[in-house]
C-alpha positions as CSV (number, residue, x, y, z in Angstrom):
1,X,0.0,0.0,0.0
2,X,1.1,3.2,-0.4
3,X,1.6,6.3,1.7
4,X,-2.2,8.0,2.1
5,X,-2.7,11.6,0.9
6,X,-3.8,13.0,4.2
7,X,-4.2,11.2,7.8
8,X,-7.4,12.3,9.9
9,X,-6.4,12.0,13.8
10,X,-9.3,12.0,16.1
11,X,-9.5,12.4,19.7
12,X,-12.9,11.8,21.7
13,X,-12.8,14.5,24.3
14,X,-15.1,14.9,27.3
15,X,-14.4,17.8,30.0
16,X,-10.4,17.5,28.8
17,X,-9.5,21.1,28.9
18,X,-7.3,20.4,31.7
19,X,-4.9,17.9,30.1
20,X,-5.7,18.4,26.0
21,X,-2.9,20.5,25.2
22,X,-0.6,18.2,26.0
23,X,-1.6,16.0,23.7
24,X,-2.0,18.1,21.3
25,X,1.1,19.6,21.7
26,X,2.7,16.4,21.2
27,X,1.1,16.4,18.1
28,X,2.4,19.2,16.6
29,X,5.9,17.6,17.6
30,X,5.4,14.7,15.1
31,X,8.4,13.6,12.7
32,X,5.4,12.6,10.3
33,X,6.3,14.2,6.9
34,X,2.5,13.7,5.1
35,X,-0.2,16.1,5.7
36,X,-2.5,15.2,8.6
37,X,-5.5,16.8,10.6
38,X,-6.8,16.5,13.8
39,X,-10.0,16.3,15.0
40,X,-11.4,16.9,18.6
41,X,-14.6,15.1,18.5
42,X,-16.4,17.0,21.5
43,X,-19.0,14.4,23.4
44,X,-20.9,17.0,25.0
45,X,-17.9,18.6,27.6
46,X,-19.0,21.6,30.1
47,X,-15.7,22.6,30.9
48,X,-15.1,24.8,28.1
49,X,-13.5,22.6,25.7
50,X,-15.2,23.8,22.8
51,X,-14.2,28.0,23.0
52,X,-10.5,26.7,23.9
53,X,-10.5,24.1,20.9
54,X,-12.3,27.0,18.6
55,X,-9.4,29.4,19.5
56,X,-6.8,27.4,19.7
57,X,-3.2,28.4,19.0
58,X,-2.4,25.3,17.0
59,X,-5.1,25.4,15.1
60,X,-3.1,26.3,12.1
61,X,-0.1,24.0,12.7
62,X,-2.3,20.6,13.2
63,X,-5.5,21.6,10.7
64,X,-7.1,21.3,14.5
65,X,-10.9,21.4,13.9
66,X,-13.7,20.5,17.2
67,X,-16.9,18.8,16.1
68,X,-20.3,17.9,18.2
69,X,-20.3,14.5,19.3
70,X,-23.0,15.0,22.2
71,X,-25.8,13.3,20.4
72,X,-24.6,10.1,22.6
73,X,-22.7,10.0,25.2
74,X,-19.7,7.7,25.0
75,X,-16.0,7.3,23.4
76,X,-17.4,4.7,20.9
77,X,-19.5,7.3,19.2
78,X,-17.2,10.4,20.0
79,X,-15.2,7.8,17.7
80,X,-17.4,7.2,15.2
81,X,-18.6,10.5,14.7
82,X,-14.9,11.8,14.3
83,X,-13.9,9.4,12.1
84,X,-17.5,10.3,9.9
85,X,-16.2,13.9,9.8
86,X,-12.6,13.0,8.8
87,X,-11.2,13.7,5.1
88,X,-8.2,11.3,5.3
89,X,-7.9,8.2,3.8
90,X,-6.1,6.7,6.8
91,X,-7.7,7.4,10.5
92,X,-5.2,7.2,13.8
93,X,-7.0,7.0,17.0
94,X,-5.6,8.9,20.2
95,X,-7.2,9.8,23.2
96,X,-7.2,13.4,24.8
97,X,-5.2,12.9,28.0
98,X,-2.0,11.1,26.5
99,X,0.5,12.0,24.9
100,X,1.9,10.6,22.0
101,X,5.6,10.6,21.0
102,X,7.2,12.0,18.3
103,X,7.4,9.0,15.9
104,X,4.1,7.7,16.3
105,X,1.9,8.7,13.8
106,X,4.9,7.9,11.6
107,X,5.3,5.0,12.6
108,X,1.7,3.9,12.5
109,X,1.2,5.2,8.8
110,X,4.1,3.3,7.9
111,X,3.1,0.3,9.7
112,X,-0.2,1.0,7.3
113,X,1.8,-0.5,4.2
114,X,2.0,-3.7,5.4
115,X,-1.0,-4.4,8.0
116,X,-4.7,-3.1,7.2
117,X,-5.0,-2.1,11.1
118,X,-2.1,-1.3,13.7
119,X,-2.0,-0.9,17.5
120,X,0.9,0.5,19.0
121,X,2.1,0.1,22.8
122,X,2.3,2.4,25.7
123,X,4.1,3.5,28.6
124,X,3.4,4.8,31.8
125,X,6.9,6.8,33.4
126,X,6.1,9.9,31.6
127,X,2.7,11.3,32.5
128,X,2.4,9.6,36.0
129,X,4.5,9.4,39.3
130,X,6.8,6.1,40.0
131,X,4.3,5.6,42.7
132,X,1.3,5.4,40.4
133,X,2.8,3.7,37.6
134,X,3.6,1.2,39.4
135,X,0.1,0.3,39.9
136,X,-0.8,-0.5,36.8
137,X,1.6,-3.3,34.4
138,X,1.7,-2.5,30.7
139,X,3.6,-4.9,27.9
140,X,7.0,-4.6,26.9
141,X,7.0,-2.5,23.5
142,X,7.5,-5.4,21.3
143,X,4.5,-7.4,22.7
144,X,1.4,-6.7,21.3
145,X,-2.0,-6.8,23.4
146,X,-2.7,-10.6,23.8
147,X,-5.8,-12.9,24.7
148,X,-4.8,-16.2,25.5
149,X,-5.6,-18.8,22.4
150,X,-7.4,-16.1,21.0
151,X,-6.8,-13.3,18.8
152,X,-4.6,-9.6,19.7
153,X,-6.5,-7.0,20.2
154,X,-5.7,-3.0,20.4
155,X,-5.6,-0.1,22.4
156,X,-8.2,2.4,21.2
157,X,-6.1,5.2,22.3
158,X,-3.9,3.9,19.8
159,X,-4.8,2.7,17.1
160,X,-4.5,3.2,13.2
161,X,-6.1,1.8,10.0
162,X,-7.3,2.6,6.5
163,X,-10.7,4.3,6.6
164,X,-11.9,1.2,4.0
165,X,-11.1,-1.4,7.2
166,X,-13.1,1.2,9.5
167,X,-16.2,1.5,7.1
168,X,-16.5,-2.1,6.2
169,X,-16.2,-3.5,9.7
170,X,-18.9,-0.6,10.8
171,X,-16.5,0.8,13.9
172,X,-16.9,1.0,17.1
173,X,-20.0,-0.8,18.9
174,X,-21.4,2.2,20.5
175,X,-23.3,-0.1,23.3
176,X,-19.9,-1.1,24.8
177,X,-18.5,1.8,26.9
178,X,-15.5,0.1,27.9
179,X,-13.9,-3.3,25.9
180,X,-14.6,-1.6,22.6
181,X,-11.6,-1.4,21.6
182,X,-10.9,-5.2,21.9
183,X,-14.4,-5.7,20.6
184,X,-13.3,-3.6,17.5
185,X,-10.5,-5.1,16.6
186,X,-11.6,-8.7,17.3
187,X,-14.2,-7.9,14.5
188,X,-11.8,-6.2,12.4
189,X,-9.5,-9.5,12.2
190,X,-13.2,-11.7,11.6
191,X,-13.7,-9.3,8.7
192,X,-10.6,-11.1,7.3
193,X,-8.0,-8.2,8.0
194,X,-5.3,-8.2,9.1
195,X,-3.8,-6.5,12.7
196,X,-0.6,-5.3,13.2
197,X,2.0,-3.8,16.3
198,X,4.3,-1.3,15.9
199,X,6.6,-0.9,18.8
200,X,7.8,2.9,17.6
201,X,4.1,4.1,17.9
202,X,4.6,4.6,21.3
203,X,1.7,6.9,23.4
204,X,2.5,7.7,26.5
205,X,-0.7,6.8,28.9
206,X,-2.3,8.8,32.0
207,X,-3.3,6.5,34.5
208,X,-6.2,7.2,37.4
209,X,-3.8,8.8,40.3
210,X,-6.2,7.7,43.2
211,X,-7.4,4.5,44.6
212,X,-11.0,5.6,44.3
213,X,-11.1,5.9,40.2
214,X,-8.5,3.5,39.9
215,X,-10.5,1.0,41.5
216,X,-13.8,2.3,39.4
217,X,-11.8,1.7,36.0
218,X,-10.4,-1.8,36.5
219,X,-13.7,-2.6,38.2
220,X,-15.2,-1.7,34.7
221,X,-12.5,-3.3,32.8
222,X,-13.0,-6.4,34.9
223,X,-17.2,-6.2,34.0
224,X,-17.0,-5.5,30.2
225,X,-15.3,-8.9,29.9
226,X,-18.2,-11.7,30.3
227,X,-20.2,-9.6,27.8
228,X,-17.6,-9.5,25.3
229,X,-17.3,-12.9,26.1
230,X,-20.7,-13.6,25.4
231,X,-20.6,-12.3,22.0
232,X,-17.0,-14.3,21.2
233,X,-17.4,-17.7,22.7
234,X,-19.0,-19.1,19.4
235,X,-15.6,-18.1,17.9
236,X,-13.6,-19.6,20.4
237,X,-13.0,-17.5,23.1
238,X,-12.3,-19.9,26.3
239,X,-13.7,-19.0,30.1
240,X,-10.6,-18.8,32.8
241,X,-9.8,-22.3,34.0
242,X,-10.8,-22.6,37.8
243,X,-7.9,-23.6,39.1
244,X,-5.8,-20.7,37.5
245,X,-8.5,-18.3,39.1
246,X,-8.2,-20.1,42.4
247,X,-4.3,-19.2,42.5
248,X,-5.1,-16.1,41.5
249,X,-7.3,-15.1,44.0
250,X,-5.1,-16.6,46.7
251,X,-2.0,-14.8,45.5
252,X,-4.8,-11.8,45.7
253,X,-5.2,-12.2,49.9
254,X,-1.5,-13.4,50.3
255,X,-0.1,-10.1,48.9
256,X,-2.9,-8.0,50.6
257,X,-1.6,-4.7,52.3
258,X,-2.3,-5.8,55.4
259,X,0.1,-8.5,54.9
260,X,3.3,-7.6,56.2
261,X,5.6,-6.4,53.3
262,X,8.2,-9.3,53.7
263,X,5.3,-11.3,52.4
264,X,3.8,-9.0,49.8
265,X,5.6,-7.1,47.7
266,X,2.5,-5.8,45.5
267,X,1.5,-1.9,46.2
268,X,-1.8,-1.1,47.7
269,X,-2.1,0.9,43.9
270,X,-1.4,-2.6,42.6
271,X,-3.5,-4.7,44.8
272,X,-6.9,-2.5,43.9
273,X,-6.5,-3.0,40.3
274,X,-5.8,-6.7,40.4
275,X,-8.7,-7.2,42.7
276,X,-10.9,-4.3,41.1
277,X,-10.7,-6.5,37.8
278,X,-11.6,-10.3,39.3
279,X,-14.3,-8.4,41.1
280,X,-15.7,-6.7,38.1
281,X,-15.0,-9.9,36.2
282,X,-17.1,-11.7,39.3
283,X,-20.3,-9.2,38.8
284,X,-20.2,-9.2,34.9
285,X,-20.0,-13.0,35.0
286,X,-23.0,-12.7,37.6
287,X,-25.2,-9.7,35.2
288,X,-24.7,-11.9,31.9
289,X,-25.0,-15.1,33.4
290,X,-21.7,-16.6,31.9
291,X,-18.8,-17.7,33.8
292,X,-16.2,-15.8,32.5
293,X,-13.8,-15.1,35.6
């Protein structure tokens, strides 16, 4: 394939004033040599996103345009309606309080010449304290997202394809609020294309800096999976063996905090999102009726 005229970004953005710019910023740092726009798909913010996107400095520099997304609320169809307002031929996802490095939309467009889709990975040192990142383990660069005997799936706050992949497989399932990014690009491998990595894309990735959120995000991470599940089994997605979840939830009350920390070596940070997850994993399983722990 070759190199695509122009490349739409788009960025779903609710109440992101506060953090926005450094994304964009970032963006305006890119090594990419093609043309390229951006667009802040605006899912119904209050914060005055919308005046500070419409006045933005770097709206000449990154072809920055904001459009209404509010008609539902949700990333999936902030996504959707972005990508429906884009021009490019080739659409890169990112998400409004990351920050992408300075090869990555290079790196994902040329990733595009070989794969029909592309994730990329990310990191966690440079948008969050050592104490926080710790909390939260991300694959090595090289490794790409991975379901056990199942197929990779991507990050949607990193992700790139050809707009013909995104209109054929329909994009993002605008039910799933959280999951639809593996959801997407489970479906866009079904379709029959193909799904790349790309270690240089690299984003950089803000992580919830207190237990309370933290716990509500991996709670919700945990939840989404039996209903994906549901949807995937016929294809042969497999249920968690018990006695791998049995270890698991052992190795979850031995390295408690209030184990002493000659025992446990896992951070209170860490300990809520591993037990945030089962637990959400325990009450989708429990909403859905399907074992999927």
């Amino acid at each position: 394939m070759n190199n695509p005229d122009l490349v739409s970004v788009i960025i779903p953005a609710y109440n992101a004033m506060a953090v926005i710019d450094v994304q964009l910023t970032a963006l305006a740092e890119q090594d990419y040599e093609g043309e390229f726009e951006v667009i802040v798909s605006d899912n119904g913010s209050t914060d005055g996103l919308a005046e500070h996107i419409d006045a933005h400095p770097l709206r000449g520099v990154l072809d920055l345009r904001r459009i209404d997304s509010s008609a539902t609320k949700g990333a999936p169809h902030a996504r959707n309606a972005g990508a429906a307002a884009a021009r490019g031929e080739y659409l890169a996802f990112c998400d409004a309080d990351d920050m992408v490095h300075p090869e990555w939309l290079g790196a994902l467009v040329a990733a595009g010449r070989k794969y029909d889709s592309v994730s990329g990975p990310v990191e966690t040192t440079t948008l969050n304290t050592p104490k926080v990142a710790s909390w939260r383990p991300v694959q090595p660069p090289d490794k790409p997202e991975e379901t056990p005997d199942f197929l990779d799936f991507g990050l949607s706050g990193n992700l790139g394809m050809w707009r013909s992949v995104f209109e054929t497989v329909g994009g993002f399932e605008e039910s799933l609020n959280v999951g639809e990014d593996v959801d997407f690009t489970w479906r866009i491998q079904l379709a029959g294309f193909t799904l790349g990595h790309e270690p240089k894309a690299m984003v950089a990735y803000r992580l919830r800096d207190n237990y309370r959120a933290l716990w509500r995000q991996s709670f919700a991470y945990g939840e989404a999976g039996p209903e994906i599940y549901r949807h995937y089994r016929w294809y042969g997605l497999r249920p968690t063996k018990p006695l791998p979840l049995l270890v698991f939830a052992l190795a979850l009350v031995v390295r408690s905090p209030v184990v002493p920390r000659f025992i446990s070596r896992l951070s209170t940070g860490g300990w809520i999102y591993y037990t945030a997850f089962a637990a959400g994993r325990i009450s989708g399983s429990v909403k859905h009726r399907i074992w999927f722990v």
